[in-house]
N, CA, C and O atoms as CSV, one atom per row, in Angstrom:
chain,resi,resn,atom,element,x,y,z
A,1,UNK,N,N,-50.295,13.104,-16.056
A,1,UNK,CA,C,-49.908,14.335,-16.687
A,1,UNK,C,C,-49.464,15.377,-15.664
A,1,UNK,O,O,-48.397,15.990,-15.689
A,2,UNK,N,N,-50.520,15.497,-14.688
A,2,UNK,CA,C,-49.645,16.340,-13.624
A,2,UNK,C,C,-48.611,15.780,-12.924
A,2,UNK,O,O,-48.792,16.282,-11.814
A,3,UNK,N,N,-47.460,14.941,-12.808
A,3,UNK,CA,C,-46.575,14.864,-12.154
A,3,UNK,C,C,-45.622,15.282,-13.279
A,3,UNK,O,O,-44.442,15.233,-12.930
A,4,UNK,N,N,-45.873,15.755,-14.781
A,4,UNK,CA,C,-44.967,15.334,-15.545
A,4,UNK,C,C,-44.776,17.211,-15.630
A,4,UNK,O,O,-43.740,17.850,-15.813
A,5,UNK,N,N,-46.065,17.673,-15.438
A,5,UNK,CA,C,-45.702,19.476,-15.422
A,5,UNK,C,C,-45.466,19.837,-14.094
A,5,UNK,O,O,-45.276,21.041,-13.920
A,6,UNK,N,N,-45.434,19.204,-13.233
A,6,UNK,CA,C,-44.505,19.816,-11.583
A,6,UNK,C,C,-43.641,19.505,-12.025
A,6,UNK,O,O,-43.185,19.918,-10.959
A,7,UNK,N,N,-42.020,18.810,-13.103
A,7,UNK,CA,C,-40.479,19.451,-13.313
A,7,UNK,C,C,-40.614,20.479,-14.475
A,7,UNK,O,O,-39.510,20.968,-14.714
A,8,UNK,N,N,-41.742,21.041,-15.395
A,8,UNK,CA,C,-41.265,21.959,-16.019
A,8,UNK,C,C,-40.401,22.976,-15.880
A,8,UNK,O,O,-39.416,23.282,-16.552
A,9,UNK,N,N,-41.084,23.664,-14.539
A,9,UNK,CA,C,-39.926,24.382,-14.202
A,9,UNK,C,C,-38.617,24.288,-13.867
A,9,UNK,O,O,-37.804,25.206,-13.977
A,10,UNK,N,N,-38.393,23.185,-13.455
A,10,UNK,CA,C,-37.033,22.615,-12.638
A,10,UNK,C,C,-36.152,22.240,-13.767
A,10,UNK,O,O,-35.090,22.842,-13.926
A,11,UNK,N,N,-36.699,20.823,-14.951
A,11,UNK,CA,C,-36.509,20.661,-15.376
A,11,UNK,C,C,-36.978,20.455,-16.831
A,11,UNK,O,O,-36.557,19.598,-17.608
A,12,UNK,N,N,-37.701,21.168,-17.011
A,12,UNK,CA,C,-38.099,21.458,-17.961
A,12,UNK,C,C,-37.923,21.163,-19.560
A,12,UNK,O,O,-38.712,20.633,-20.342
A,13,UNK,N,N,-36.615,21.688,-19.770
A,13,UNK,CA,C,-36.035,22.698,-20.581
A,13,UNK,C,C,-35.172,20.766,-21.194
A,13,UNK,O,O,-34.683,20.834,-22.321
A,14,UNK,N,N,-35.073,19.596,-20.628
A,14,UNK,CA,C,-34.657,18.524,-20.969
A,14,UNK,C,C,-35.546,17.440,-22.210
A,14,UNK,O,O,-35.283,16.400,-22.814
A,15,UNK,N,N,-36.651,18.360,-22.133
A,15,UNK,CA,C,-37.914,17.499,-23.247
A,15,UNK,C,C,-36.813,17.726,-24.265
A,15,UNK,O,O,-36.367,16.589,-24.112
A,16,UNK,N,N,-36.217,18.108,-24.936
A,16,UNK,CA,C,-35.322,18.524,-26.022
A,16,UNK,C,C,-34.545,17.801,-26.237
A,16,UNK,O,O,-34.393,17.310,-27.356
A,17,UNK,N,N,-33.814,17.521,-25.205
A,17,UNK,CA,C,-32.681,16.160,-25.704
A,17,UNK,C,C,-33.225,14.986,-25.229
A,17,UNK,O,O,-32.408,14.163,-24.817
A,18,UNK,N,N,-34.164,14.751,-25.190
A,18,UNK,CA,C,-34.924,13.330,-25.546
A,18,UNK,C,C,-35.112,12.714,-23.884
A,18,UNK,O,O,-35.467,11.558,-23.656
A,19,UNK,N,N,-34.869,13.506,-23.050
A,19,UNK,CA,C,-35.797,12.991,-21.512
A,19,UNK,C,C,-36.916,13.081,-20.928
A,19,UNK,O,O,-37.260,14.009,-20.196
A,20,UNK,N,N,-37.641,11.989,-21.256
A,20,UNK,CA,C,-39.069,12.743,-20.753
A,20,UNK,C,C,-38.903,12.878,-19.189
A,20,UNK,O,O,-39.520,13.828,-18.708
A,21,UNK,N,N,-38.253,12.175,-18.396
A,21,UNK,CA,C,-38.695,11.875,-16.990
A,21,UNK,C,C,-36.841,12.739,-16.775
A,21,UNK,O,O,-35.920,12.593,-17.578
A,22,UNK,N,N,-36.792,13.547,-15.527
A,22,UNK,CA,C,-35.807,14.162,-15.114
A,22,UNK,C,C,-35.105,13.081,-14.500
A,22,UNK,O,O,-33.901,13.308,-14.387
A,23,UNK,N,N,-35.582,11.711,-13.967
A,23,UNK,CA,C,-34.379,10.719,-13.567
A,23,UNK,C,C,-33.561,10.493,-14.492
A,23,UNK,O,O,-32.378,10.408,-14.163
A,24,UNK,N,N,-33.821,10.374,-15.514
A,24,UNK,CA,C,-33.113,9.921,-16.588
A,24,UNK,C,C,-32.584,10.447,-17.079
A,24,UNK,O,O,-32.126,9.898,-18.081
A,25,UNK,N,N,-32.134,12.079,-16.814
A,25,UNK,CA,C,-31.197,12.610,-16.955
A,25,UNK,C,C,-30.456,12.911,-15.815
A,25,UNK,O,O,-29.425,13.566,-15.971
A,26,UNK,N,N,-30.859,12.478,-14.445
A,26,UNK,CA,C,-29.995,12.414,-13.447
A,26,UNK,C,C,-29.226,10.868,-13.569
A,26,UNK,O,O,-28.205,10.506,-12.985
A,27,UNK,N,N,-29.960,10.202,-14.398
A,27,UNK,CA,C,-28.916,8.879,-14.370
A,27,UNK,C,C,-27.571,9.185,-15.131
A,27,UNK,O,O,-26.375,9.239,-14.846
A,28,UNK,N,N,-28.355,9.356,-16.228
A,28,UNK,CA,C,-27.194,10.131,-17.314
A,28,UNK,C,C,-26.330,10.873,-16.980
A,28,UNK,O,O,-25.397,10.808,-17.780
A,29,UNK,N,N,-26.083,11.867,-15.836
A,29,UNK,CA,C,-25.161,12.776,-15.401
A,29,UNK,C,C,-24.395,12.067,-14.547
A,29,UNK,O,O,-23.198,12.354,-14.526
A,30,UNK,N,N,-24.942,10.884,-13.565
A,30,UNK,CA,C,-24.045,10.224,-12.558
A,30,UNK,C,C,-23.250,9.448,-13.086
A,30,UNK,O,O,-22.112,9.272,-12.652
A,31,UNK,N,N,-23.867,8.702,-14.388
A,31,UNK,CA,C,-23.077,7.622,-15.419
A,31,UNK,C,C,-21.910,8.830,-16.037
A,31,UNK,O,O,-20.752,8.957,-15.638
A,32,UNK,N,N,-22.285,9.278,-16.629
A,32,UNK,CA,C,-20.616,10.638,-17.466
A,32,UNK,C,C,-20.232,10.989,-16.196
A,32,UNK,O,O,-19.223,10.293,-16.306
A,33,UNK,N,N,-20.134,11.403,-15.182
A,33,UNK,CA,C,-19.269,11.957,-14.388
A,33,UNK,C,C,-19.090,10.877,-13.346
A,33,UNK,O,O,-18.866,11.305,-12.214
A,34,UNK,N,N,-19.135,9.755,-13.471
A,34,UNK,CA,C,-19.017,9.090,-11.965
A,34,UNK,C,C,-18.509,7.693,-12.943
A,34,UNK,O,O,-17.285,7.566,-12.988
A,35,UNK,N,N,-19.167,6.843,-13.575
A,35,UNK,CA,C,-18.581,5.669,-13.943
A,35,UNK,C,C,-17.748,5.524,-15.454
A,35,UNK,O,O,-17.059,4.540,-15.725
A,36,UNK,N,N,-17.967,6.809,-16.468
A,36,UNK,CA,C,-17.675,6.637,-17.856
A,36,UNK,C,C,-16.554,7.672,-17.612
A,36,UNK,O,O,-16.320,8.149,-18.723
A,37,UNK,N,N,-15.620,8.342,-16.552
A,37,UNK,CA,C,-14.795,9.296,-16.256
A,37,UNK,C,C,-13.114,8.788,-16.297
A,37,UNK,O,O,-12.855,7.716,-15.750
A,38,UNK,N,N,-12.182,9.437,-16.837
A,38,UNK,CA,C,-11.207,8.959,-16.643
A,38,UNK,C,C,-10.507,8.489,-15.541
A,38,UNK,O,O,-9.640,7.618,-15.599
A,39,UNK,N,N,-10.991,9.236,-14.229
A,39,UNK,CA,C,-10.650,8.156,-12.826
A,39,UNK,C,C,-10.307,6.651,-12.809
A,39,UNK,O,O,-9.381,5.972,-12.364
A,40,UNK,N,N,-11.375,6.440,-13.440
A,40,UNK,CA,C,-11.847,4.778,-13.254
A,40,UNK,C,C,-10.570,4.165,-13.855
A,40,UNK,O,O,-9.822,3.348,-13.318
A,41,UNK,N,N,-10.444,4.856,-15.374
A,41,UNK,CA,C,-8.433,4.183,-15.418
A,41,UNK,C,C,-7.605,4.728,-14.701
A,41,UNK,O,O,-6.621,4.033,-14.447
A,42,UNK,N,N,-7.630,5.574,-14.336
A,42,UNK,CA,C,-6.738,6.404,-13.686
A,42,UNK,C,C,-6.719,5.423,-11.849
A,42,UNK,O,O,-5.630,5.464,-11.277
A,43,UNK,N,N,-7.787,4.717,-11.171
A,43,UNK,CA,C,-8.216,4.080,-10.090
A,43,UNK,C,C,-7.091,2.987,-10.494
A,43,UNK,O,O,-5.942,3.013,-10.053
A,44,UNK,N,N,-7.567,2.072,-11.352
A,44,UNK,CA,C,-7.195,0.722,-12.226
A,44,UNK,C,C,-5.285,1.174,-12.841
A,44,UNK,O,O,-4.442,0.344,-13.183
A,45,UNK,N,N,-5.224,1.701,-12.826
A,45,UNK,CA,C,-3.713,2.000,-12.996
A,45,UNK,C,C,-2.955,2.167,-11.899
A,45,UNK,O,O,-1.786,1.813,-11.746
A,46,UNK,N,N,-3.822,2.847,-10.966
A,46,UNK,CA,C,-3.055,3.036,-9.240
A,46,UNK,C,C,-2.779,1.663,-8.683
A,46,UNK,O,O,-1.907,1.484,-7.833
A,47,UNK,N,N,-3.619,0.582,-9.225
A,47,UNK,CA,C,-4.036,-0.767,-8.569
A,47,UNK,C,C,-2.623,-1.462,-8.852
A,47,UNK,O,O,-2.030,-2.374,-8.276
A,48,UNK,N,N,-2.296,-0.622,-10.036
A,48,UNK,CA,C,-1.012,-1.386,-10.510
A,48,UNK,C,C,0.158,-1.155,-10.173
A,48,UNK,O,O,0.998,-2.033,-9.978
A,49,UNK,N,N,0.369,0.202,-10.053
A,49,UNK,CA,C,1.468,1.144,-9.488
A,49,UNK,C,C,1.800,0.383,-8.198
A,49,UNK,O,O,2.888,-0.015,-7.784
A,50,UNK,N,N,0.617,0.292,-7.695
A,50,UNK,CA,C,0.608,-0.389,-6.249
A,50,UNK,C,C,1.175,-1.678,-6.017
A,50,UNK,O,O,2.082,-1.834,-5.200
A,51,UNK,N,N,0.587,-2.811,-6.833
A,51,UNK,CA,C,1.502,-3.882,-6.899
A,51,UNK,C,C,2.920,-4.046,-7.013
A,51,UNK,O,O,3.564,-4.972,-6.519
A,52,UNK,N,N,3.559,-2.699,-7.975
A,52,UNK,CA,C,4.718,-2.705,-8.456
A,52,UNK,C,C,5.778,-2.126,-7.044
A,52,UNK,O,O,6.871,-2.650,-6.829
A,53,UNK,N,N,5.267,-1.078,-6.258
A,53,UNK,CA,C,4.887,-0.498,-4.601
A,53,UNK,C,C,6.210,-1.923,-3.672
A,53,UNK,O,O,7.366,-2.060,-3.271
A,54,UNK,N,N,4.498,-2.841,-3.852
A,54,UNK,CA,C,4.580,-3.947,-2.801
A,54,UNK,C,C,5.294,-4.733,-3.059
A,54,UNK,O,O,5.864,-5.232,-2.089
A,55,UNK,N,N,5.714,-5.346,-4.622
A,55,UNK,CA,C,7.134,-5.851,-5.027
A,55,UNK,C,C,8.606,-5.316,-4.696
A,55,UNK,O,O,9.619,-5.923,-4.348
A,56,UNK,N,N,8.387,-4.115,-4.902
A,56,UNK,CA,C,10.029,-3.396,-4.553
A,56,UNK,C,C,9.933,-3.531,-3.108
A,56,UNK,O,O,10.823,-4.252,-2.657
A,57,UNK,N,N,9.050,-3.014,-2.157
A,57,UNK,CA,C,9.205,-3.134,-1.002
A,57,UNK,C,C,9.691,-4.597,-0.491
A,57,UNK,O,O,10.742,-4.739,0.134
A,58,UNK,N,N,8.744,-5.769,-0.847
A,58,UNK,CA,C,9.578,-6.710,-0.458
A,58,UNK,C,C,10.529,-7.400,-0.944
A,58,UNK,O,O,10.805,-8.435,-0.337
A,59,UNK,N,N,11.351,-7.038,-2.221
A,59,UNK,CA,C,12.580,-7.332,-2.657
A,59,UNK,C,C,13.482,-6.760,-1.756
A,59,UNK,O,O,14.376,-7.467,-1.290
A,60,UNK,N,N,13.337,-5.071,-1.303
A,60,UNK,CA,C,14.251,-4.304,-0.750
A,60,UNK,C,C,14.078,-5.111,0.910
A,60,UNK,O,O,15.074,-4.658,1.474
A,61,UNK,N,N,13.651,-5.666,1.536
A,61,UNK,CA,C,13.215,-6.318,2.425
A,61,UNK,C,C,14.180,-7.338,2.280
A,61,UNK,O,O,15.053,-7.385,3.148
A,62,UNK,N,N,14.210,-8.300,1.215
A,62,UNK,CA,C,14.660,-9.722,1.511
A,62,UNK,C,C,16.196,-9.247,0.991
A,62,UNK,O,O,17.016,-10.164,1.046
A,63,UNK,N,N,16.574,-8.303,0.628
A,63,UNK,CA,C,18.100,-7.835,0.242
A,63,UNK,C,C,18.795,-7.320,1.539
A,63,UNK,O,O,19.985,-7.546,1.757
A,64,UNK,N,N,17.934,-6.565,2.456
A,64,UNK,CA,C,18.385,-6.241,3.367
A,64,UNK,C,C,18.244,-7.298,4.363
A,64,UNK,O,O,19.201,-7.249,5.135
A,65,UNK,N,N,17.394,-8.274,4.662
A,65,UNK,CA,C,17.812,-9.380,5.088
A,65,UNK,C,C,18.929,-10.334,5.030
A,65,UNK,O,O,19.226,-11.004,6.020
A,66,UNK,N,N,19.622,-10.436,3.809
A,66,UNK,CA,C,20.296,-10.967,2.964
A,66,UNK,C,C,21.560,-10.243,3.734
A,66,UNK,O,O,22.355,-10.876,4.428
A,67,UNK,N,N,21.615,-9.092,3.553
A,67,UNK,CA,C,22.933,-8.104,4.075
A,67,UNK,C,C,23.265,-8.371,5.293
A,67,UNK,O,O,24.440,-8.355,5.661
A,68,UNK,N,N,22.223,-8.663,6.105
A,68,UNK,CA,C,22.510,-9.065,7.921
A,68,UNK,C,C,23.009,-9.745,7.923
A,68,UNK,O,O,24.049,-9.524,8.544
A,69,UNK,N,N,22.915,-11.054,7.383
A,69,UNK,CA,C,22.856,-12.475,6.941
A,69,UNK,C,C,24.793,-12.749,6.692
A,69,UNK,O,O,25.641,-13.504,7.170
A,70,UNK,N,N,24.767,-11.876,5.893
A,70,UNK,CA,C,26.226,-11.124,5.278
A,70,UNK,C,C,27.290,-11.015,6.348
A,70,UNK,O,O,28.339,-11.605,6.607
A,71,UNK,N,N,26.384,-9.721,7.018
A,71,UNK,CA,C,27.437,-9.103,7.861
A,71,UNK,C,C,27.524,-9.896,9.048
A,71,UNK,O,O,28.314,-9.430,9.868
A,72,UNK,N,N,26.832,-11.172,9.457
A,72,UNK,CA,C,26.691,-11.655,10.453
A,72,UNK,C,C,27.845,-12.705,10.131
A,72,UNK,O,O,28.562,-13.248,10.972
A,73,UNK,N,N,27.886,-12.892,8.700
A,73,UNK,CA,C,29.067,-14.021,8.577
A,73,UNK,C,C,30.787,-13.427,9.036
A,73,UNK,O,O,31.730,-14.047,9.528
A,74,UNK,N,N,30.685,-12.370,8.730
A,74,UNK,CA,C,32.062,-11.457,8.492
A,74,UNK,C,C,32.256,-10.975,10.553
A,74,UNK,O,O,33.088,-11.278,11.409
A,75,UNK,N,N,31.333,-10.357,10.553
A,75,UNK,CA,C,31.236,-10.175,12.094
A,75,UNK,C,C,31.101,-11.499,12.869
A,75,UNK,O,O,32.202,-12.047,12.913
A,76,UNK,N,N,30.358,-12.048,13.356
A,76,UNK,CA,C,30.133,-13.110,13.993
A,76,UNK,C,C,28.799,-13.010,14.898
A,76,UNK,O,O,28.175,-13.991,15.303
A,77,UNK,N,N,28.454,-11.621,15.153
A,77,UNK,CA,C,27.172,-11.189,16.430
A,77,UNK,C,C,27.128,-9.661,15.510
A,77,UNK,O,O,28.052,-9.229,14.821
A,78,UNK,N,N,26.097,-9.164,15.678
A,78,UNK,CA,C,25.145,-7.989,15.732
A,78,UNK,C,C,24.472,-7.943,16.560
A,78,UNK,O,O,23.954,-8.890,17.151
A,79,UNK,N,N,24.291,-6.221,16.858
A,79,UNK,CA,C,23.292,-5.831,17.358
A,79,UNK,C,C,22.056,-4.971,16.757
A,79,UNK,O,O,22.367,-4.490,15.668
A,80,UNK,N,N,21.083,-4.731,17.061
A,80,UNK,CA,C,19.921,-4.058,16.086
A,80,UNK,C,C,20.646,-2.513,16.137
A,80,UNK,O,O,20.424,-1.974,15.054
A,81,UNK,N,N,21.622,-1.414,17.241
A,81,UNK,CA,C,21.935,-0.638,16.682
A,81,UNK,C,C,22.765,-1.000,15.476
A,81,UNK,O,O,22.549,-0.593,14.335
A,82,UNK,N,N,23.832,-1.887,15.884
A,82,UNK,CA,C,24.320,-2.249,14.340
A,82,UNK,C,C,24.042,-2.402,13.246
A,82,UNK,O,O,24.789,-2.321,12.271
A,83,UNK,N,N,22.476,-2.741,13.291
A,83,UNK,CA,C,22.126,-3.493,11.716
A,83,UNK,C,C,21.106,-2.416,11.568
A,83,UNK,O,O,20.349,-2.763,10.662
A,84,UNK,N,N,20.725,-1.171,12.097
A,84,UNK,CA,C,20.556,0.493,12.289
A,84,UNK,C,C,21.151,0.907,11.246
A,84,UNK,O,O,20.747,1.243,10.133
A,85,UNK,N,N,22.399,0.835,11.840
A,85,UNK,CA,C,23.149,2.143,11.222
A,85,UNK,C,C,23.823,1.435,9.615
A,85,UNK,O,O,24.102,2.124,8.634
A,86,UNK,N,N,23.955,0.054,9.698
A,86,UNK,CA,C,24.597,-0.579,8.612
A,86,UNK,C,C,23.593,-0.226,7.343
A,86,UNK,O,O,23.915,0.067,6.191
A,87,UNK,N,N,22.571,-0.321,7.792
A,87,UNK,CA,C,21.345,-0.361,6.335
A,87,UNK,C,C,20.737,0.921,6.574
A,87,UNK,O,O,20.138,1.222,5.541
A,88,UNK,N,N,20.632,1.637,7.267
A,88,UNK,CA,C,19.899,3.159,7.216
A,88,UNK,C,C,18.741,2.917,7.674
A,88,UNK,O,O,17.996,3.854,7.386
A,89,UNK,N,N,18.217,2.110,8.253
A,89,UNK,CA,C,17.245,2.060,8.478
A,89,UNK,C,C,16.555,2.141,9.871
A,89,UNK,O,O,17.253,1.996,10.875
A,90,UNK,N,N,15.237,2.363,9.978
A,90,UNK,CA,C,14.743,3.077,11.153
A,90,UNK,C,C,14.589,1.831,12.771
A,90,UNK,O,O,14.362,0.695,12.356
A,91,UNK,N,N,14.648,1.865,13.885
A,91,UNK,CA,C,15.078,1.048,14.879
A,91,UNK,C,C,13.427,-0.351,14.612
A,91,UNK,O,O,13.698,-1.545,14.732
A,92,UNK,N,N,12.244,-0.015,14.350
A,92,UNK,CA,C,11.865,-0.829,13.921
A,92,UNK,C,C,11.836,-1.923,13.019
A,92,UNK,O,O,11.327,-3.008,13.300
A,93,UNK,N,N,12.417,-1.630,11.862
A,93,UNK,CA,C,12.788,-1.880,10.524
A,93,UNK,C,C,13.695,-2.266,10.811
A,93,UNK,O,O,14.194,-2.610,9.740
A,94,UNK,N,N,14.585,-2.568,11.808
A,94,UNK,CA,C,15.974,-3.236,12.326
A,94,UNK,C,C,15.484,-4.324,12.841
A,94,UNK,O,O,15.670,-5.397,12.268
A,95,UNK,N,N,14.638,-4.229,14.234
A,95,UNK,CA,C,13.582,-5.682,14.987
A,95,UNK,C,C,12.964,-5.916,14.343
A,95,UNK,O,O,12.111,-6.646,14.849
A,96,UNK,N,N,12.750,-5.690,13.061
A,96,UNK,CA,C,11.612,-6.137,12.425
A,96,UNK,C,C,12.322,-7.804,11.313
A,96,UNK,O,O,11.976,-8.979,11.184
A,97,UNK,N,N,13.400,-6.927,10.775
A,97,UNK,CA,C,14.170,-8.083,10.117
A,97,UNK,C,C,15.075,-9.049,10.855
A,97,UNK,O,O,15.532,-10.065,10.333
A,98,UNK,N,N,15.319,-8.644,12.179
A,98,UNK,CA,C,15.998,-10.057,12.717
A,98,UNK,C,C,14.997,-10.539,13.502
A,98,UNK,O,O,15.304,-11.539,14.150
A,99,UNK,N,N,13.375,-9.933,13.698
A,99,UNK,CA,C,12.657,-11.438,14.105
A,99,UNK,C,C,12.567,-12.017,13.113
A,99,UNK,O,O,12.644,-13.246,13.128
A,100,UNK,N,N,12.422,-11.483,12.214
A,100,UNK,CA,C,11.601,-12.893,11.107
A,100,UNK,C,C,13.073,-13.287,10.326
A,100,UNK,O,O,12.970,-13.720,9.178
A,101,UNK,N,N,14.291,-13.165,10.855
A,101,UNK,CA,C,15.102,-14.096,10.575
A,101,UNK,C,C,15.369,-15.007,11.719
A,101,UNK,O,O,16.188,-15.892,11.470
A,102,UNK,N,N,14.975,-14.996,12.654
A,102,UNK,CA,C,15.126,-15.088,13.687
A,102,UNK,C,C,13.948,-16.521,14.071
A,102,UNK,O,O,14.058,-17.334,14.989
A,103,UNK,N,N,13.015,-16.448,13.156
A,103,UNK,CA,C,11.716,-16.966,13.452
A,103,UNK,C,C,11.602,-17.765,12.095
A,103,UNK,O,O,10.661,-18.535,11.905
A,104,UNK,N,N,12.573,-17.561,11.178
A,104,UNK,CA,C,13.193,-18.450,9.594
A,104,UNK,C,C,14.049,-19.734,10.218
A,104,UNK,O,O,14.114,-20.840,9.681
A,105,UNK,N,N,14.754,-19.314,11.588
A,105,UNK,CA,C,15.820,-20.140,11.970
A,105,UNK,C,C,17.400,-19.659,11.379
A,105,UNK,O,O,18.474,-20.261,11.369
A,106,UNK,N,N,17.045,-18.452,10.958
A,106,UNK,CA,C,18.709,-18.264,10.581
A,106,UNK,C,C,19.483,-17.768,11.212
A,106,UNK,O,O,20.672,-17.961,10.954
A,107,UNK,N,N,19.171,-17.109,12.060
A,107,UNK,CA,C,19.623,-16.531,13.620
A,107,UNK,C,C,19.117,-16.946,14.945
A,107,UNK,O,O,18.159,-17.646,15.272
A,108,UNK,N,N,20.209,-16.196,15.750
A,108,UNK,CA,C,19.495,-16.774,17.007
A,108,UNK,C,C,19.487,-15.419,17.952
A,108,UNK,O,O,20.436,-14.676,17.698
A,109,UNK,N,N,18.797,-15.055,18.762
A,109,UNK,CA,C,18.833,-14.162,19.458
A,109,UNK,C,C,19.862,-14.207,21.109
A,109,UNK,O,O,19.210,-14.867,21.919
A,110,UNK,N,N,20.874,-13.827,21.588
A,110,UNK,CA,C,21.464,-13.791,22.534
A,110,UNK,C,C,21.449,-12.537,23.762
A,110,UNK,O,O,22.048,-11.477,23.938
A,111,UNK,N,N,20.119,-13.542,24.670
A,111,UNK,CA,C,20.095,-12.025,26.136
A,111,UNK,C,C,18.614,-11.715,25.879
A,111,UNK,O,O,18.098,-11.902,24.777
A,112,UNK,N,N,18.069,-11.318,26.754
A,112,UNK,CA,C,16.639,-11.151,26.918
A,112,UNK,C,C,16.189,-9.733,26.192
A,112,UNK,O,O,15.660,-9.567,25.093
A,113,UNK,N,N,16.568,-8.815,27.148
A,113,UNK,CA,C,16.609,-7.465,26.567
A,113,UNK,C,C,17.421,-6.153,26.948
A,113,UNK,O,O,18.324,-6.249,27.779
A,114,UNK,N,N,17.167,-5.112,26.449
A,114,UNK,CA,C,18.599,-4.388,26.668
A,114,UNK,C,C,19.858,-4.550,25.818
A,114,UNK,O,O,20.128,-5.271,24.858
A,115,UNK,N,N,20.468,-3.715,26.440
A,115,UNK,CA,C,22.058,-3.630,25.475
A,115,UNK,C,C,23.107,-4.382,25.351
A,115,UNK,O,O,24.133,-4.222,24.689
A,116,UNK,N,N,22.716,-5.343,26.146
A,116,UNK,CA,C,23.766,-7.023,26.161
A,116,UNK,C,C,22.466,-8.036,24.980
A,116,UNK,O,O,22.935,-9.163,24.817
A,117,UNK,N,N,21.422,-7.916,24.399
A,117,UNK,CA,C,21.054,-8.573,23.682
A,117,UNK,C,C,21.823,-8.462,22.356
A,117,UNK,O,O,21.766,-7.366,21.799
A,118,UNK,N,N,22.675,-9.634,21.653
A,118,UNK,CA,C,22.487,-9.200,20.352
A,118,UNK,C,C,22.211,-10.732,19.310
A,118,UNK,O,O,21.671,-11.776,19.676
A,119,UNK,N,N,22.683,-10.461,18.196
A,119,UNK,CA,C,22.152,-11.941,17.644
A,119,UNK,C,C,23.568,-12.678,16.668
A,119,UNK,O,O,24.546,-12.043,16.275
A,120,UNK,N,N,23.390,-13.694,16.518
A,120,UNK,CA,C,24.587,-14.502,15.636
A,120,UNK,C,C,23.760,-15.774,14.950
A,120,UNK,O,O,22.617,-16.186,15.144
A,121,UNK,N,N,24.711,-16.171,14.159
A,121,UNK,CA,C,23.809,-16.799,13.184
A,121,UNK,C,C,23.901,-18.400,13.783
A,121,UNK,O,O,24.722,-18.901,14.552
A,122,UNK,N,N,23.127,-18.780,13.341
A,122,UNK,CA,C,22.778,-20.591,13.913
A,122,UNK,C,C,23.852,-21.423,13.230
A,122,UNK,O,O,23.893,-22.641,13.403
């Protein structure tokens, strides 16, 4: 009995809506605001957004691969400023798609490094 009148004051005022013990209305408050909250779809919908994210990204990836691929037929050699400025894209995002065409076997790389490196297709 005395542990149950040390929360009167605190919590008191909860005998009313049916808590005898103040955990159990601290459970109750973490459950409505933490797991029964619209976040949780709102979390679970991001999950999805996200997938949809990581699809476009690597479609827009294998199109712009595709375009090198392209311009390598029409040209004969590129260079990564070339395939820069052809697709808009940033000087990583340039080495980034002719290694891994590069490492597919669809190109070949010509020159070690520097501004005499460029690439042509196999």
């Amino acid at each position: 009995m005395e542990n149950k009148n040390k929360y009167l004051g605190f919590l008191g005022f909860l005998g009313f809506l049916g808590f005898q013990d103040p955990w159990y209305f601290l459970f109750f408050l973490f459950f409505l605001f933490f797991l029964a909250s619209p976040k949780t779809a709102s979390v679970l919908g991001r999950a999805g957004k996200m997938a949809n994210v990581i699809e476009e990204r690597s479609q827009t990836k294998e199109e712009h691969k595709q375009k090198i691929l392209d311009l390598l037929s029409t040209q004969g050699q590129l260079t990564n400023n070339e395939v820069e400025k052809y697709l808009g894209v940033s000087n990583a995002s340039a080495e980034r798609y002719l290694q891994e065409l590069e490492k597919d076997g669809k190109i070949k790389q010509v020159g070690k490094t520097g501004r005499n490196v460029f690439y042509s297709k196999n």
